[in-house]
N, C-alpha and C positions, 0 to 999 in steps of 0.2 A: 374660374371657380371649379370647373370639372376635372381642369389639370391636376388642380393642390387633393380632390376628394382621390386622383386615382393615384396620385404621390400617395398622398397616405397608405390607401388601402394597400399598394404594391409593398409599402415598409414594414405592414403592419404582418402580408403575407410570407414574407422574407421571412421577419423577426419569429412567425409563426414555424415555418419549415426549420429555420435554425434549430428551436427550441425540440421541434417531431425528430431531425437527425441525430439530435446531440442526447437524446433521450436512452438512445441507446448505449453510451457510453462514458457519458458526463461531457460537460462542457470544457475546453481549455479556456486559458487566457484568451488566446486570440480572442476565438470564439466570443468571449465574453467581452472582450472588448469593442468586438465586433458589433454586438446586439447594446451596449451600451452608446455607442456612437448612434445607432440606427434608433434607439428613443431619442436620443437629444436631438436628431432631425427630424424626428416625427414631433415631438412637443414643439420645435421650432418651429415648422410648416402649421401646425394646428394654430399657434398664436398668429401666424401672417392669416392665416383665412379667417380666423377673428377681427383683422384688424381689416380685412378686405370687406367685411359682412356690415363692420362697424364702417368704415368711409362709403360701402354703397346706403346705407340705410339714410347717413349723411346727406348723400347726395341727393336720393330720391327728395325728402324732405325742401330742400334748395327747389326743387325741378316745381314740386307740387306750391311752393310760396310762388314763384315767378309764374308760373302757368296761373296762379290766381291774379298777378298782377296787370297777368296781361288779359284776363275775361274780363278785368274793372275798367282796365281800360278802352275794351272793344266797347262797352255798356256806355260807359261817359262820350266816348266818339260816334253813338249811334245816338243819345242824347242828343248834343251839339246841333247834328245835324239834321234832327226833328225840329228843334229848336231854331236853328236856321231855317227850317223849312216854312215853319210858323210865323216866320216874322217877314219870309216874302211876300209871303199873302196878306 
């Protein structure tokens, strides 16, 4: 997650200095194509850490259902064996 924040920000600071250089005497094509290619891989990488933000939040959710499944079931197997205990006496 730290990689795609520092992707970003490196493109975002590129796309920045392009714009401070080119200030001084207008943009060429290149240029400009240059700084267009570098949004569509910034919008790019922003939708995959959306899409990484959305499968962890997923996941957590998973982790926190089975981590309840399994306190029910430490409860019911400490049950059992009270219940067992009960019934040897």
């Amino acid at each position: 997650m730290k990689i795609n924040v520092r992707v970003i920000a490196g493109v975002f600071l590129f796309a920045f200095g392009t714009l401070l250089l080119s200030a001084c005497g207008g943009l060429t094509e290149e240029q400009l194509a240059q700084l267009e290619a570098k949004k569509k891989e910034v919008k790019s990488l922003e939708l995959q850490a959306n899409g990484l933000k959305d499968e962890r939040a997923r996941l957590e959710r998973e982790i926190a259902e089975k981590n309840k499944k399994v306190d029910d079931c430490s409860k019911l197997k400490q049950e059992v064996k009270s219940n067992i205990e009960k019934i040897k006496k």
